[in-house]
DOGUVEX-974782 format. One record per residue (C-alpha): residue in three letters; residue number from 1; x, y, z. Coordinates in Angstrom, 1 decimal, decimal comma, padded with zeros to 4 digits, always signed. Layout:
REM residues N
+---------+-----+--------+--------+--------+
: residuo : num :     c1 :     c2 :     c3 :
+---------+-----+--------+--------+--------+
:     ALA : NUM :      X :      Y :      Z :
...
+---------+-----+--------+--------+--------+
END
This chain:
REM residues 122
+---------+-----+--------+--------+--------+
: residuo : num :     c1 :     c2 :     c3 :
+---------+-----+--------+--------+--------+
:     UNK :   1 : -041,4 : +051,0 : -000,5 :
:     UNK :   2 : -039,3 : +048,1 : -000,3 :
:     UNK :   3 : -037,0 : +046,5 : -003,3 :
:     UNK :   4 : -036,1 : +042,9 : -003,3 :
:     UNK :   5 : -032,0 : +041,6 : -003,5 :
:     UNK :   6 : -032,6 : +038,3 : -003,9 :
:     UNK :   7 : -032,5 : +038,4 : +000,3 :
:     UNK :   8 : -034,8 : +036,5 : +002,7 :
:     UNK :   9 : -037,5 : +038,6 : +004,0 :
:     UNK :  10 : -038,1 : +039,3 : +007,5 :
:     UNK :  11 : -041,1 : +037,1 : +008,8 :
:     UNK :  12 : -044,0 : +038,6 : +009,6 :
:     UNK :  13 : -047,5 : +036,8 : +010,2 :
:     UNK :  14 : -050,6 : +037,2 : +007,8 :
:     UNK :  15 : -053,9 : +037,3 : +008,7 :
:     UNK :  16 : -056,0 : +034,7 : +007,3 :
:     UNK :  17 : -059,3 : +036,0 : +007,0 :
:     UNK :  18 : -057,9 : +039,0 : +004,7 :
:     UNK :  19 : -055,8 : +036,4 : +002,5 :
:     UNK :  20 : -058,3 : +034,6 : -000,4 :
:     UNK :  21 : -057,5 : +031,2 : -002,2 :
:     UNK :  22 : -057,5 : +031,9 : -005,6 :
:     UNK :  23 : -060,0 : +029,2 : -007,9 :
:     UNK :  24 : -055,9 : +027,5 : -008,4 :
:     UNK :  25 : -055,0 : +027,4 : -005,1 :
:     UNK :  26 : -058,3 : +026,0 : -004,0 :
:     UNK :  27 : -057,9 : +022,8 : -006,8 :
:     UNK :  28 : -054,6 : +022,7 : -006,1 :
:     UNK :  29 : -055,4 : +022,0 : -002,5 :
:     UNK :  30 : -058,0 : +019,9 : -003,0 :
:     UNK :  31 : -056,0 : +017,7 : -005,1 :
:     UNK :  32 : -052,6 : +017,8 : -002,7 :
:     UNK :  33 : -054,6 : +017,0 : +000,6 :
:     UNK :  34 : -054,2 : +020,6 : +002,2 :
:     UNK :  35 : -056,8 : +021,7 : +004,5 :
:     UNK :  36 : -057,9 : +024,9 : +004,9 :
:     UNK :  37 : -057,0 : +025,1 : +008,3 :
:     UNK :  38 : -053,3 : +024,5 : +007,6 :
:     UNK :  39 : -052,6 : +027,1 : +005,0 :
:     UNK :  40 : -054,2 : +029,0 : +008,2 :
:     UNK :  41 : -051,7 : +028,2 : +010,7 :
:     UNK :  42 : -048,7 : +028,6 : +007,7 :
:     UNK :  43 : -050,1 : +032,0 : +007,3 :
:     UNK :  44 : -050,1 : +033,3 : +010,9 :
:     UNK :  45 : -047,2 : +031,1 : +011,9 :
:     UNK :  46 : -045,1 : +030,8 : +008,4 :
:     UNK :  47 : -041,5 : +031,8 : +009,2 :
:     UNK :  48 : -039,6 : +031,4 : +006,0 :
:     UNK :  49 : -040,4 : +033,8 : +003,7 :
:     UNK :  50 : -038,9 : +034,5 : +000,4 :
:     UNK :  51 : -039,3 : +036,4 : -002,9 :
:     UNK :  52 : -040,5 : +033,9 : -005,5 :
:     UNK :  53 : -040,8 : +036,6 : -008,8 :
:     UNK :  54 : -043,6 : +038,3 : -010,2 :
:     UNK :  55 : -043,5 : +040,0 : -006,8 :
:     UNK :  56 : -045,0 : +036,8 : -005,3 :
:     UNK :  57 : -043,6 : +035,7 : -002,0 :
:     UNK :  58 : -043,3 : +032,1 : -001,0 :
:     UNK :  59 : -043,9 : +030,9 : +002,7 :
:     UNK :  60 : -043,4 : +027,9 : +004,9 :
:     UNK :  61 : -043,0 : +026,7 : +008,3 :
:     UNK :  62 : -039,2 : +025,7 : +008,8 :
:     UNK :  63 : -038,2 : +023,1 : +011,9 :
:     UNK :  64 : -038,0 : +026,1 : +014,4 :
:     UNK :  65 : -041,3 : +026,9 : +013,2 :
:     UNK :  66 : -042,7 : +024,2 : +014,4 :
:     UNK :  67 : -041,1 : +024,0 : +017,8 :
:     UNK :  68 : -043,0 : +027,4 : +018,4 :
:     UNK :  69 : -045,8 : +025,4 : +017,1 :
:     UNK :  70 : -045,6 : +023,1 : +019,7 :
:     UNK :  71 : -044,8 : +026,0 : +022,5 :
:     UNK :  72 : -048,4 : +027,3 : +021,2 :
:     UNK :  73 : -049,7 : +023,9 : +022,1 :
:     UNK :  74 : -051,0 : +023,3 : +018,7 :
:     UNK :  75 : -052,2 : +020,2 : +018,0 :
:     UNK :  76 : -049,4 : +017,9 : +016,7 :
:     UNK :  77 : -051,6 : +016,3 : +013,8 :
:     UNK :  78 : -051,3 : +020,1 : +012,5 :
:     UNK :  79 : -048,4 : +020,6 : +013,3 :
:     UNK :  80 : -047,2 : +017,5 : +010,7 :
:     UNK :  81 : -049,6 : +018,3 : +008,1 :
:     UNK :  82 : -048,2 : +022,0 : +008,3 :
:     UNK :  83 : -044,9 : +020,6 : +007,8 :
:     UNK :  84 : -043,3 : +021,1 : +004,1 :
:     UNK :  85 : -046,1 : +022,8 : +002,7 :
:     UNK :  86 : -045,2 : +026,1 : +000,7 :
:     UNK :  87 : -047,8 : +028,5 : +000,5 :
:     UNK :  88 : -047,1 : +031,4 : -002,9 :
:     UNK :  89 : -048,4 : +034,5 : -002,3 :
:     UNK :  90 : -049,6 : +037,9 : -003,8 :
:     UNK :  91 : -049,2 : +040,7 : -001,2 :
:     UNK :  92 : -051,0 : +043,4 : -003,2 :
:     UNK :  93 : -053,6 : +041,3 : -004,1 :
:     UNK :  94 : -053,9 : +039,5 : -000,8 :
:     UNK :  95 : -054,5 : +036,1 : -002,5 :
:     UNK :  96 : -052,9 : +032,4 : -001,7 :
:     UNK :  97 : -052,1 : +031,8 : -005,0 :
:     UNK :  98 : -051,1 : +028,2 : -005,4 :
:     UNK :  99 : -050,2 : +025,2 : -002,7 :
:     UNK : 100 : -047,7 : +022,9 : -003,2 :
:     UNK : 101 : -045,5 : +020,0 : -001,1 :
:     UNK : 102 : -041,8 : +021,1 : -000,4 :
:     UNK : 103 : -041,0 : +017,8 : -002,1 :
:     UNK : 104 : -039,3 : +017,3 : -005,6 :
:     UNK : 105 : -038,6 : +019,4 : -008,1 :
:     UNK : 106 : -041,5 : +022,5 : -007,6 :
:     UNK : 107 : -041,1 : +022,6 : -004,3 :
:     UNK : 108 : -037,2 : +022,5 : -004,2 :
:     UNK : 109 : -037,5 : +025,5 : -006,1 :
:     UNK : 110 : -038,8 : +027,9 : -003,0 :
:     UNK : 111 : -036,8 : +026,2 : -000,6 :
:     UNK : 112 : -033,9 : +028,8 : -000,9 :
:     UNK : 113 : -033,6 : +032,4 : -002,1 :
:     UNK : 114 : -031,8 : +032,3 : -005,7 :
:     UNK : 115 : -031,2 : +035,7 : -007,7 :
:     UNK : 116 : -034,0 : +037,4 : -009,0 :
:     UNK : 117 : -034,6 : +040,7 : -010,7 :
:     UNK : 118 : -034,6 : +043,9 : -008,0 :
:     UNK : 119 : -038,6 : +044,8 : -008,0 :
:     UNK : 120 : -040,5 : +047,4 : -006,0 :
:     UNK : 121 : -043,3 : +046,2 : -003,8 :
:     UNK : 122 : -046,3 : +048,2 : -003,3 :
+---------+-----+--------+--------+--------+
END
């Protein structure tokens, strides 16, 4: 198993008919704008990935990101609304737990991986 260091995880892409909204996460989406078909295309194509405590992982597409995006020829009204949105995570429970915007002070929070407690991962 692995142990988190406060280090960036390596990417890796999730499949999104195993990965559930939670009943949060689906209001939280609702209310934010964010369609079901982008957290689908953050999910396989999400290339930041960090630890974000309570063994939840935050994800997101990062600039480079979305040049592949645009390599994969998809569409670029995705590829915007895909931009700066942060998808938090529970691996073991294989659940989208919240949305948010990568804008003010929430979303500056998972922009970057600060210290956080070493924890074993299932």
């Amino acid at each position: 198993s692995e142990t988190w260091e406060g280090e960036r995880k390596e990417a890796r892409s999730y499949n999104p008919e195993m990965y559930k909204l939670t009943r949060h996460a689906q209001v939280r989406a609702q209310q934010r704008g964010i369609r079901q078909q982008i957290i689908a295309v953050i999910l396989v194509h999400g290339d930041l990935q960090l630890h974000a405590g309570k063994g939840l992982i935050s994800i997101q597409i990062t600039k480079r990101g979305l040049k592949k995006l645009l390599e994969a020829e998809v569409p670029a009204a995705v590829r915007e609304k895909a931009a700066g949105i942060i998808l938090l995570l529970d691996p073991v429970t294989e659940t989208v737990v919240t949305v948010m915007h990568d804008v003010g002070r929430e979303g500056r929070r998972y922009r970057r991986q600060f210290e956080t407690r070493s924890r074993k991962l299932h």
